[in-house]
C-alpha positions, 0 to 999 in steps of 0.5 A: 095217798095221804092227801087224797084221804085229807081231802075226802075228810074234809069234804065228809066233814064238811058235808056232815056239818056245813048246814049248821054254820052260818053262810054270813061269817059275820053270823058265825061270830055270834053264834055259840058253840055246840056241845058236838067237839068236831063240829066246833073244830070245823067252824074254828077251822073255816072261820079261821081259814085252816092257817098254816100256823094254827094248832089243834091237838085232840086228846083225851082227858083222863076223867070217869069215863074218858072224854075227849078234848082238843086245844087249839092255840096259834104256833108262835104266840102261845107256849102251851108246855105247861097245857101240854104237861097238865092234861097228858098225864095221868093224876093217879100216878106216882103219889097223886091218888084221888078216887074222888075225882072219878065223880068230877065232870070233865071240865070242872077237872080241868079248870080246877085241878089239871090246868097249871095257867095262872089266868083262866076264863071261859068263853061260849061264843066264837067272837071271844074264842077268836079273839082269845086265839088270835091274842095268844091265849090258848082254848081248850074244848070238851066233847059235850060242853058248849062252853071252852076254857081260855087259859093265858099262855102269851108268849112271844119275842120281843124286843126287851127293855133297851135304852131309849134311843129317840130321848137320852138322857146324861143321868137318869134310867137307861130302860125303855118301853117295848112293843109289847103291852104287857112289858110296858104297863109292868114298867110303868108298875116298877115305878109306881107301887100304888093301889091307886094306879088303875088301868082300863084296857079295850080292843080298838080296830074292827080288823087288828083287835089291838089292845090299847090301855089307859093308865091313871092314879085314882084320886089324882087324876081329873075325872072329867078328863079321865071320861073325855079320854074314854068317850074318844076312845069308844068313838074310834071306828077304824080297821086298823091301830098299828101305832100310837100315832093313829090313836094321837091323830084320832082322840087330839082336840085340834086337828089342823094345828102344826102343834102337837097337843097330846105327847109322847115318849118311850121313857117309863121314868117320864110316864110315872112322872106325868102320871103323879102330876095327874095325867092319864097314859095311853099304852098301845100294844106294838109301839113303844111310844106312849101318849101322855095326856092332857099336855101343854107347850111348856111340857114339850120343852121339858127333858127327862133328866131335868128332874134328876140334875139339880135345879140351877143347872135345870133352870139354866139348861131351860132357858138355853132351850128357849133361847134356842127356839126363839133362834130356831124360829126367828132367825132365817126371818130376822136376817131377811128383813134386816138384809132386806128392808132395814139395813140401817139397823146393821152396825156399819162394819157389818153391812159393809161385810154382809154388802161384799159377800153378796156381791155377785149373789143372784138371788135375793135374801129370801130365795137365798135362805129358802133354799138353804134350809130346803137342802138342810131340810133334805139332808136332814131327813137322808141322814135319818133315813139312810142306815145308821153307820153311815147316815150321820156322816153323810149329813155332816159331810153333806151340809159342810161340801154343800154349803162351801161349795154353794159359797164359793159358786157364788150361789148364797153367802157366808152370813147366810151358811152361818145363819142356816146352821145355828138354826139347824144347831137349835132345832137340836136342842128342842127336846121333843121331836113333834115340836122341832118338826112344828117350829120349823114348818112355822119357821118358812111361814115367818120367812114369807112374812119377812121377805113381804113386810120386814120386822113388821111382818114378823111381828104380825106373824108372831101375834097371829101364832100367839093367838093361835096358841092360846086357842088351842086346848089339850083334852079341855087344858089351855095349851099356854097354861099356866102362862094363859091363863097366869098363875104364879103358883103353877110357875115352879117347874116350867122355865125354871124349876125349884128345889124339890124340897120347894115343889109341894103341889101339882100343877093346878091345871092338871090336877085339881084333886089332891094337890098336896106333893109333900109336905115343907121340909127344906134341908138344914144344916147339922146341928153344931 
């Protein structure tokens, strides 16, 4: 009984304001609401496809005389107790009397004395209203007006601020950015309390509306960079953002480069610090990870706690992982040339060794190293994959039953296993995951090389990845910088890192405005 009266409701509803909407949804966007409240509550209700989840609590608002209302709001995403609470209650009770209200129409009663929400805007177009809903935000309709009331009730689960697990740190802060937008533009505040810190937020996506914020210290910051971050921005046309990575592979300066030119990182800490260096961020509602522009090679290879530590040990743990990427990339292709084409550069000891732990080996150097970093390769991304309890065991347990059993089956040798896991080892230590993932696509390339031309096609591989690198630009930054082009200032935080007390500028290829850090004051010893 009850259906059949919904139904014929509806079909009354429908019959009495279907001439009104416009058959083109796309229409009804902008079009402006009408001051007949059913009317707008039927368009709401069809534009948004009568969902499961969607509110709308008619009511009346207590005013001289009492006028009708409705809010709508989206279950889930908005919590509406404080709404509810200020527009159900009758202001004449208890000690509240205000006759003067009498003569105050309905919604000036509502925005200026009833609402308790900290943050309200109004709207006359369903885009908006949409819009405001489907972001959480609450509306509220009067029967008369053709314009409604969005208040801020966002509310929603989330995460929480938790420890990042993608970078971990020895010493340094254990909180990390979120998926919510909100949560981490008010991390990013905690660490810098400047006037200056500006943030600009737009809707990108013609279907998900995602919200997506640029964040930069005024003055600091390059302007004309700051304009290159928004130009690429406003040239988005997609349906959908659902990560950072959509808008990385979108606004990046190079897009058939295996080198990442814009970073990223789910450390609050790392952000704050490329913003006082004068970078710009780029925060992306539903994801974590933030992008941090403009960025060049040496930024990769820096670790959020070489801050923290103190310069000689930073300094130290910098050339470890430099001395870890030249192993990372070189040597697989190392030992297949010297194995291959220059034997006489082996100590005869050693050739002897390497001679007899080939003999019976099928497959030359080459195919033998190929597919030894395959099956690591494999066994990598299954650990990653697989559940967390047990994915790092069966790597680990994996390569080691692998690699013995590949040895004593005759199919590669012992100085290859070895060769294969420092390579693994030192593609660890790369502290940012786009640049391990790059050096080793690199790394097969340079095997090919050595496997057709020795250490000459080594060599050739290595001048054409030079070449290639000083091509490449990150929103008009040289990715060499500021190594190519040189400067000696710049060098004080990139392989080694000084003092703080010695640090007083920024980099000059990040920021050419305000480059005074602090000023020269060194720690002296106590006067005796």
């Amino acid at each position: 009984m009850k259906n059949s009266i919904f139904t014929f409701m509806q079909k009354l509803l429908k019959q009495k304001y279907q001439p009104d909407i416009a058959a083109n949804s796309e229409d009804i966007l902008i079009h402006t609401m009408s001051g007949n409240l059913e009317e707008t509550l039927y368009t709401i209700g069809e534009g948004l496809g009568h969902s499961t989840d969607l509110v709308i609590r008619r009511m009346t608002i207590p005013s001289n005389p009492p006028c009708k209302a409705a809010i709508i709001y989206l279950d889930g995403l908005a919590n509406v107790k404080d709404i509810l609470d200020s527009l159900l209650i009758d202001y004449r009770s208890g000690d509240i009397l205000l006759p003067q209200l009498d003569d105050i129409p309905p919604l000036s009663l509502i925005k200026e004395y009833l609402l308790k929400s900290g943050e309200i805007t109004g709207t006359s177009d369903f885009k908006t209203l949409y819009h405001m809903v489907l972001s959480g935000d609450t509306v509220i309709l009067v029967d008369g007006y053709n314009e409604g009331i969005c208040a801020s009730t966002r509310e929603w689960k989330d995460r929480g601020v938790t420890e990042p697990s993608s970078q971990t740190v020895v010493r340094g802060p254990r909180e990390g950015f979120s998926e919510t937008l909100r949560t981490n533009t008010a991390l990013v505040r905690r660490k810098i309390k400047d006037p200056h810190l500006w943030m600009e937020t737009r809707q990108i996506g013609r279907v998900t509306q995602t919200d997506v914020a640029i964040m930069y210290i005024k003055g600091l910051v390059d302007d004309s960079v700051v304009d290159e971050v928004r130009s690429r921005l406003a040239r988005i046309d997609i349906d959908g953002i659902l990560e950072s990575g959509y808008i990385e592979e979108l606004v990046q300066d190079e897009a058939y480069s295996p080198f990442p030119t814009i970073f990223n990182t789910e450390r609050p800490d790392v952000v704050a610090a490329g913003l006082l260096e004068g970078r710009i961020a780029i925060l992306v509602d539903g994801t974590p990870f933030v992008l941090l522009v403009p960025a060049v090679f040496t930024h990769f290879m820096q670790a959020a706690e070489d801050s923290y530590q103190r310069s000689d040990i930073s300094s130290l743990i910098r050339l470890l992982r430099y001395i870890a990427l030249m192993i990372a990339l070189l040597a697989p292709a190392a030992y297949i040339a010297v194995t291959t084409f220059h034997q006489e550069m082996i100590p005869t000891t050693l050739l002897v060794n390497i001679a007899a732990h080939r003999e019976g080996i099928p497959f030359p150097a080459f195919v033998e190293a190929f597919l030894m970093e395959v099956t690591f390769e494999i066994l990598r991304e299954a650990g990653i994959r697989m559940p967390r309890a047990i994915g790092q065991a069966v790597s680990i347990v994996g390569a080691l039953v692998i690699g013995q059993a590949a040895v004593e089956a005759g199919l590669v040798g012992p100085a290859m296993v070895i060769i294969v896991a420092i390579t693994a080892i030192s593609t660890f230590i790369i502290p940012s995951f786009n640049m391990g993932i790059s050096i080793r696509m690199i790394r097969f390339i340079l095997m090919i090389f050595a496997a057709s031309l020795g250490l000459y096609g080594i060599l050739i591989g290595i001048i054409a990845l030079v070449l290639h690198l000083c091509s490449l630009r990150s929103f008009g930054v040289p990715y060499l910088a500021p190594f190519a082009p040189y400067n000696l200032g710049d060098q004080k935080d990139n392989v080694i890192r000084l003092p703080h007390w010695a640090l007083l500028k920024r980099p000059s290829y990040i920021s050419p405005n305000n480059r005074q850090k602090q000023t020269d004051n060194p720690p002296r010893k106590p006067e005796s």
